[in-house]
C-alpha positions in Angstrom: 13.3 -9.0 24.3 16.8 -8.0 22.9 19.1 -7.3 26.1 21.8 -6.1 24.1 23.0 -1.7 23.7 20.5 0.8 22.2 21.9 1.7 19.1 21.0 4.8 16.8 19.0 3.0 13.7 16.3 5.9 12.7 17.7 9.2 11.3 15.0 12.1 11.8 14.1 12.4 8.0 13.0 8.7 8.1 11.0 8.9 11.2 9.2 11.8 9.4 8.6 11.1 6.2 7.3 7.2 7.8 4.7 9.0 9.8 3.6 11.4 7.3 3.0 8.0 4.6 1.2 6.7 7.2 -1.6 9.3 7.7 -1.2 10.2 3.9 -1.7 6.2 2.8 -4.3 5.9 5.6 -6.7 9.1 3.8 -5.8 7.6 0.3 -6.9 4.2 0.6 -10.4 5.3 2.4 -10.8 8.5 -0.2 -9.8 5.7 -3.2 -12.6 3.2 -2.6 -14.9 6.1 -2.4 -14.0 6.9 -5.5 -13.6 3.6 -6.6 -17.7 3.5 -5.4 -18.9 6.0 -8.2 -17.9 3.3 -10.6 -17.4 -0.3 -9.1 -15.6 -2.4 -11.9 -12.0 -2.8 -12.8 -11.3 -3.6 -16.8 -8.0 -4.3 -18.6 -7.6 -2.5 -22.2 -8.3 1.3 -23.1 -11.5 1.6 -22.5 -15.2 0.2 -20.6 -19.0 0.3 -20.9 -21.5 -1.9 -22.0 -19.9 -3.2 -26.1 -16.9 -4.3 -23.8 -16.5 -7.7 -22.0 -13.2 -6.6 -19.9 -14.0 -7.0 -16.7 -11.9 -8.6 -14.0 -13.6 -7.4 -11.1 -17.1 -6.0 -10.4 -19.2 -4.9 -7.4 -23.2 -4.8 -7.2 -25.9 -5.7 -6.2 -29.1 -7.8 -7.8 -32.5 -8.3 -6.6 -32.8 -12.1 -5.6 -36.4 -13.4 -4.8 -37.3 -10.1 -3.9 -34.6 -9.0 -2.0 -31.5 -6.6 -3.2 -28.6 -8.8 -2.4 -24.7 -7.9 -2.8 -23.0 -9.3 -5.9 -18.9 -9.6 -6.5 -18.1 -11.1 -9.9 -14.0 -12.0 -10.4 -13.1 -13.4 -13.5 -16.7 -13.8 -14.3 -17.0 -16.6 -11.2 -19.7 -14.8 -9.0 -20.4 -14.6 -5.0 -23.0 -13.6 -2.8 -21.2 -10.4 -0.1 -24.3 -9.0 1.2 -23.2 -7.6 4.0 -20.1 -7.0 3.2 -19.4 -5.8 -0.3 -22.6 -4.4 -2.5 -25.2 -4.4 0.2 -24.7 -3.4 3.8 -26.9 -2.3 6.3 -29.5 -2.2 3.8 -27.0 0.6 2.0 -26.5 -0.2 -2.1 -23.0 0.4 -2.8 -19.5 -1.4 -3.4 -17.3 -0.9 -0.4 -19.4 0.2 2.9 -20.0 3.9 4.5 -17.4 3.2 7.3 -14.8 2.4 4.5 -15.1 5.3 2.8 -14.1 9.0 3.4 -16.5 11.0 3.4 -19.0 8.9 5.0 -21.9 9.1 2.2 -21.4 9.1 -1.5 -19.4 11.9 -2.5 -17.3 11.5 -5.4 -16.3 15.3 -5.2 -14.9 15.0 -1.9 -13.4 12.1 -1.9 -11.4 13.1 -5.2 -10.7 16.4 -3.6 -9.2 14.9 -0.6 -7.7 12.0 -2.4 -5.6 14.1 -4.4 -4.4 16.6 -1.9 -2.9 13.6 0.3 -1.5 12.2 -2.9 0.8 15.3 -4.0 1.8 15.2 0.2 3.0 11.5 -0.9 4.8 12.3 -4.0 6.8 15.4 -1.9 7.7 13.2 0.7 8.5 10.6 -1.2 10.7 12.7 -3.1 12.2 14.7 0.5 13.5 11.2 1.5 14.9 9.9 -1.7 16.9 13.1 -1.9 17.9 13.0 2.1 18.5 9.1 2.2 20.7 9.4 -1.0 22.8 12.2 1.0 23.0 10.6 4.4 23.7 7.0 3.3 20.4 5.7 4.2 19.1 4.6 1.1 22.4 2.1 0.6 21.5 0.6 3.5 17.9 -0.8 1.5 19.4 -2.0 -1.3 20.2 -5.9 -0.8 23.6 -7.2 -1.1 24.8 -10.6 -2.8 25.3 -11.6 1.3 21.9 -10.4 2.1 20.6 -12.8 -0.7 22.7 -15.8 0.1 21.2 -15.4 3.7 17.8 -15.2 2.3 16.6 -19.2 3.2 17.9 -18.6 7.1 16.2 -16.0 7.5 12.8 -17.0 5.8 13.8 -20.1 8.5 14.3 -18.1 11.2 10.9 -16.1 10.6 9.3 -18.8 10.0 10.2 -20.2 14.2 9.4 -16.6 15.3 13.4 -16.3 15.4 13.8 -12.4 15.2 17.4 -11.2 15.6 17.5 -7.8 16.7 20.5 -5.8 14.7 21.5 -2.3 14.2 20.7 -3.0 10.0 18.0 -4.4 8.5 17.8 -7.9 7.8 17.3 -9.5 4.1 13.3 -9.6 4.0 13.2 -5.8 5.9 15.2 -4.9 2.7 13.4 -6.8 0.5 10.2 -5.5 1.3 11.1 -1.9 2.0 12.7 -1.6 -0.8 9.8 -3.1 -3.0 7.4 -0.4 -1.5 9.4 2.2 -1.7 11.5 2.2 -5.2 8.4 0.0 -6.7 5.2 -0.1 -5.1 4.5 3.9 -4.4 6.1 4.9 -7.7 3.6 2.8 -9.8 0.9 3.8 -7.6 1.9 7.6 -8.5 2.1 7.1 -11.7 -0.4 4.7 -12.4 -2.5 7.9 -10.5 -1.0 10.8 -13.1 -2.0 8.5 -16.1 -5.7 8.8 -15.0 -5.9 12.3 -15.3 -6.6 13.9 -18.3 -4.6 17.0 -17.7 -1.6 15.3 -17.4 -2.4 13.0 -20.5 -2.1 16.1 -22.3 1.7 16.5 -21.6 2.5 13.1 -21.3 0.2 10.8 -23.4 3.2 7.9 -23.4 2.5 8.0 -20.0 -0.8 6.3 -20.6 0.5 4.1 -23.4 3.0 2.7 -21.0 0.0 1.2 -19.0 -1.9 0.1 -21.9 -4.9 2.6 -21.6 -6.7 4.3 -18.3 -8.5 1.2 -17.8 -5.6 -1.4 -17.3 -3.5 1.7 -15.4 -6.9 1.7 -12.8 -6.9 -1.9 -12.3 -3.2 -1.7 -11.6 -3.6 1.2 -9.1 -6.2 -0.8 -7.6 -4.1 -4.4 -7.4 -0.9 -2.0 -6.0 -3.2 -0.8 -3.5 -4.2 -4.1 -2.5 -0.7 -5.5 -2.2 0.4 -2.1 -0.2 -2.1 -3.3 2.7 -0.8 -6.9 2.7 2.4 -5.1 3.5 1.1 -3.1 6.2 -0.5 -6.2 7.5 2.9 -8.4 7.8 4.4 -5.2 9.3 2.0 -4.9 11.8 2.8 -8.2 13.1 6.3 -8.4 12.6 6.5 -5.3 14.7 3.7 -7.4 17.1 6.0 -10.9 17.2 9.1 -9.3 17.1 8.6 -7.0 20.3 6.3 -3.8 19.5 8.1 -1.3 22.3 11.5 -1.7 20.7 9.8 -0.9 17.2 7.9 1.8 18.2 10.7 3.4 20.3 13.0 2.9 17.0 10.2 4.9 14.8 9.9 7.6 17.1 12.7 8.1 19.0 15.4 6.5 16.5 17.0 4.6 19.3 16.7 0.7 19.1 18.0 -2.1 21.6 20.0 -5.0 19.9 20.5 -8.7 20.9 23.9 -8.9 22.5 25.4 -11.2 21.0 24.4 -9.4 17.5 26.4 -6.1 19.3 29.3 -8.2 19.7 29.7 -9.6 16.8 
């Protein structure tokens, strides 16, 4: 544990808008593979159906000596996920009841709730781009030529379970903030928009940009992927690196630094 002064490192707007992407990301991601259920197959090109052989990733299930038995092809290579993905608890579907809000097959609800938390995510996102630009916090994401240059020590130190505990962010915190925030959630937005009709209407490059609604639904899906391997290495960063600390940073703002990091 760092023994060193508490030091101010949260401003208000960030705690906010961080808890707020939480709960939003958290009702998205269940309400997505609901959606995702009503039609279990990601393609690359423009369009997909039966004259097509664009597939990268399907979900299903196929009677096997006279039983129904859950079937995940990837790349064409197939695997058995009863159980898991395609059949569970005797249920015929691609992701499971308890991963999905609502509960039982709903594709109106889940679209209605999926979109409601995703306009919450694009005003928030935009709240703290416009505050963090405004109170200096945003510069404080963007990595410098010294960050990079101390890149291999600290991939070193993470690698010993060496956390330093300083009133900035280190290189990889940057690193990987920033990618989520200035990459990740804008290309799942937009990636989102280009699936809609409506919104093809008044911005059909939109759509082009992503090379059709079928490769722009695979992408959403592969961002959303990569979004909970984020929240995975967060969770135990914050874990290894000592949870009360991070917890009393992200709520409070206040965060106790190593000494010798205060001194320096």
């Amino acid at each position: 544990m760092p023994n060193g002064p508490l030091v101010y490192r949260q401003r208000l707007v960030t705690r906010i808008t961080h808890w707020i992407w939480a709960v939003s990301l958290f009702f998205l991601l269940l309400t997505g593979l609901q959606i995702f259920n009503a039609f279990p197959s990601l393609h690359i090109g423009l369009e997909s159906g039966f004259d097509y052989d664009n597939a990268i990733l399907t979900i299903g299930a196929r009677e096997v000596d006279g039983e129904i038995r859950g079937v995940t092809q990837i790349f064409g290579a197939e695997f058995d996920t009863t159980g898991v993905l395609g059949v569970s608890d005797g249920d015929v579907r691609a992701f499971p009841s308890a991963l999905t809000i609502p509960s039982k097959q709903s594709l109106a609800t889940g679209r209605i709730i999926h979109f409601f938390f995703a306009w919450i995510l694009v005003g928030t996102l935009t709240l703290w781009l416009i505050a963090s630009a405004l109170n200096g916090h945003l510069r404080q994401l963007i990595p410098t030529l010294a960050d990079l240059r101390a890149l291999p020590r600290d991939l070193a130190d993470h690698a010993r379970l060496r956390f330093h505990h300083s009133a900035h962010y280190n290189v990889l915190q940057k690193l990987a903030y920033a990618s989520v925030l200035f990459l990740a959630l804008p290309l799942m937005i937009l990636t989102g928009l280009s699936m809609s009709p409506g919104f093809n209407a008044a911005a059909p490059w939109l759509l082009d940009l992503f090379g059709g609604r079928q490769t722009a639904r695979t992408i959403h899906f592969l961002t959303m992927l990569a979004l909970l391997g984020f929240f995975a290495v967060h969770m135990a960063m914050i874990l290894l690196a000592g949870p009360l600390n991070e917890m009393r940073s992200i709520l409070t703002g206040w965060y106790r630094t190593d000494k010798e990091s205060h001194d320096a």
